[in-house]
C-alpha positions in Angstrom: -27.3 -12.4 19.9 -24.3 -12.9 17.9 -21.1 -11.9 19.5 -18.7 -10.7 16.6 -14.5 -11.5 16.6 -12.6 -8.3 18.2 -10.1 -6.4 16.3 -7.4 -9.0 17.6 -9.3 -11.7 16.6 -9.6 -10.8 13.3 -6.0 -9.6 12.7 -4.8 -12.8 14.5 -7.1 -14.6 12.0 -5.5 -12.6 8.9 -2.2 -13.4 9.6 -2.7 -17.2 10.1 -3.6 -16.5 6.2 -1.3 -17.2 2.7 0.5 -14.0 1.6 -1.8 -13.7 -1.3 -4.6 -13.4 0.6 -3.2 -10.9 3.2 -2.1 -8.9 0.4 -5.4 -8.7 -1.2 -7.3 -7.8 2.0 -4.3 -5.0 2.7 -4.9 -3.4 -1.1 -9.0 -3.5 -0.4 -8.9 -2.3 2.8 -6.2 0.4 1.5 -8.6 1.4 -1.7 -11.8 1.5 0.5 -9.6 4.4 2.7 -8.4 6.4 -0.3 -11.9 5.9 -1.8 -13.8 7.2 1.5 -11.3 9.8 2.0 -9.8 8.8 5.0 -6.5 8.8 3.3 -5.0 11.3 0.5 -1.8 11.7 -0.6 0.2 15.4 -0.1 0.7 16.6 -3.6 4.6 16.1 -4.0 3.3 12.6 -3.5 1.1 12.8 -6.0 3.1 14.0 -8.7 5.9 11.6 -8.1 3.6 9.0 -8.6 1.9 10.7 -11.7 6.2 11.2 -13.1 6.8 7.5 -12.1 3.9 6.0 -14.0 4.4 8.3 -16.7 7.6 7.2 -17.2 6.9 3.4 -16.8 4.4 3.4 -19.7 7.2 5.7 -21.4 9.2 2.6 -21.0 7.7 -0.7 -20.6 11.1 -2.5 -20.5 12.7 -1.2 -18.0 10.3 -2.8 -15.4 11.4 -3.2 -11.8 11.8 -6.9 -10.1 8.7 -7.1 -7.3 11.5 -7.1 -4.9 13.4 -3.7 -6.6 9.5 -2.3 -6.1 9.4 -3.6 -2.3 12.5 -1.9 -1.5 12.0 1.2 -3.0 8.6 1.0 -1.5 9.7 0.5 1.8 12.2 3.5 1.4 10.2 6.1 0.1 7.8 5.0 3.4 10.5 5.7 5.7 11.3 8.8 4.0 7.7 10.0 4.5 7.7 8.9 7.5 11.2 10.5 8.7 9.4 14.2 7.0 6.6 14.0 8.9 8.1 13.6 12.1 
């Protein structure tokens, strides 16, 4: 019988990876959650995203640096976070 790699072994295995990779298997395995369900957005989220795109295509020049997107990323995560708890 095959014995399949534990959760740790996996996750150990995934960070031995390139940042590329681990990146891609972090957006699939976050699209497969939103797609199933397990994961939705509050709708104040929603509609900041909705404004934010909205505005980007509104203005194409005014793109943000991958780092500029990281932090602000990173803060509105906290923020959420901080709100929930």
């Amino acid at each position: 019988m095959e014995k399949f790699s534990t959760p740790d072994e996996v996750l150990a295995q995934i960070r031995r990876m390139s940042v590329d990779d681990r990146e891609y298997i972090e957006a699939e395995l976050m699209r497969d959650a939103y797609e199933s369900g397990r994961i939705t957005e509050p709708p104040a989220v929603l509609d900041e995203i909705v404004r934010r795109a909205n505005e980007m295509l509104a203005n194409p020049d005014q793109g943000l640096s991958r780092e500029e997107a990281v932090a602000n990323a990173r803060l509105a995560a906290q923020e959420l976070r901080r709100r929930r708890s």
